[in-house]
N, C-alpha and C positions, 0 to 999 in steps of 0.2 A: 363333696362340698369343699373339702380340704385344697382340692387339687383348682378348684377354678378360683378361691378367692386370692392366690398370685396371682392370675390370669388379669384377674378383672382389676387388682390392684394397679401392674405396670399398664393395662390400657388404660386408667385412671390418668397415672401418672402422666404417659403419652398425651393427652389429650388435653393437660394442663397445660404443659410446654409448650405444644403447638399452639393455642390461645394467646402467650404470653407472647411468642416470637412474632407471630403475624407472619404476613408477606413482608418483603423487602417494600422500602420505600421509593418510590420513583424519583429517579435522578429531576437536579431543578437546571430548568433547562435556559436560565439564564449564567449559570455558571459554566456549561460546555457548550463552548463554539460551534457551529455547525462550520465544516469545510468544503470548500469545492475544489477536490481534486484533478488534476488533469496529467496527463501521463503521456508521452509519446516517445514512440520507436520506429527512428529511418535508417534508411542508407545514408552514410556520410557522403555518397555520392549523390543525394539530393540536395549538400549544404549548397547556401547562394554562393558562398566562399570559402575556396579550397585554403585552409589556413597552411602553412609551413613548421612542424613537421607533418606531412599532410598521412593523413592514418591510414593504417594497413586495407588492402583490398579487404571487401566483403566482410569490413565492418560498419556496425550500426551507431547511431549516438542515440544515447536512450534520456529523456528529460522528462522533467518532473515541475509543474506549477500550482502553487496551493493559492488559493483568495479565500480569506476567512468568511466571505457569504457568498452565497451564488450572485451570478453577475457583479461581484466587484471588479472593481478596476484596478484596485491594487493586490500585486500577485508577490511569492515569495518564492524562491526555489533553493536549488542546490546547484554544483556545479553538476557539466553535463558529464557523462558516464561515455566513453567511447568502447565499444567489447568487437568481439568478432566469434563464431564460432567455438562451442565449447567452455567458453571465459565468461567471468562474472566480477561484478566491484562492487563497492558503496562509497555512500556519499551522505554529507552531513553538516547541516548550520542547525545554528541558533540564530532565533528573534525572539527580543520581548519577553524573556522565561520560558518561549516554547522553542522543541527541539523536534526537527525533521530530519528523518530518518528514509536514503533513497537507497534501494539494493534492487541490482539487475543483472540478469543471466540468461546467456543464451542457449540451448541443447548441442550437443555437438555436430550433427546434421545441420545446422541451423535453421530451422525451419518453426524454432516457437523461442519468442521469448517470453521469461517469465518478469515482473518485477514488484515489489512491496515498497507500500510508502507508508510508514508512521508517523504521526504527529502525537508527540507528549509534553507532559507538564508537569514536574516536580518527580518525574520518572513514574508518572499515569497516561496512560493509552489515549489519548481524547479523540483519535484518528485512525483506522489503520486501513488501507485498501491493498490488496492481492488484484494485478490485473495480467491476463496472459494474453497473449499479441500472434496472432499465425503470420510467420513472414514468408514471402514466397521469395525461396532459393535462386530460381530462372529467373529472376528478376533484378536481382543483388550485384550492384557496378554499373548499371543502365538505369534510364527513365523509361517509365510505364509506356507505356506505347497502344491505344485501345486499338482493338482489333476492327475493322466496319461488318 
């Protein structure tokens, strides 16, 4: 008897603690924004306008547009991200107390990009999406061209 009433005391104790903690409370969902992120990765050889200094072959420009709800019309971004094979950058504004967070990278074969985009506020996470892109190499300096 000696040996179980520790036993039974700390699951006592256990089972008090858990009562008092609960579960977590669920976030209130008028204080985090919901976002609509959008993400893209081209060839700069699909831009409408070859700008001067015009960027190295067989790189991509990688861009990033957020709207605070789906289908808004008003969008936010960063500047665009130009990379090429093996290379990677970030990028970074503020609006309004929130701060977006754009980073992108290519593999060195170039055949995938990868990029993350955070949205925070007061240096809390309100956003963060991980999106990876397959880009096809044989294609990279030219337009698509479908096959019949």
């Amino acid at each position: 008897m000696r040996k179980l009433a520790p036993i039974l005391l700390m699951l006592a104790v256990g089972v008090v603690v858990a009562a008092e903690t609960g579960p977590p409370k669920p976030l209130d969902r008028n204080d985090t924004p919901v976002f609509d992120v959008r993400v893209s990765v081209r060839p700069v050889a699909d831009d409408e306008y070859l700008f001067l200094p015009r960027p190295k072959p067989n790189s991509f420009r990688c861009s990033v547009l957020v709207f605070q709800e789906a289908g808004g019309k008003r969008g936010w971004s960063t500047e665009d991200i130009v990379i090429g094979p093996g290379e990677s950058s970030t990028s970074n504004s503020a609006l309004n107390g929130l701060s977006l967070y754009f980073a992108a990278r290519i593999n060195e074969s170039g055949e995938v990009a990868e990029t993350v985009v955070s949205v925070t506020r007061a240096g809390k996470v309100l956003n963060r999406q991980r999106t990876t892109v397959a880009l096809r190499p044989g294609n990279i300096g030219r337009r698509y061209r479908p096959t019949s």
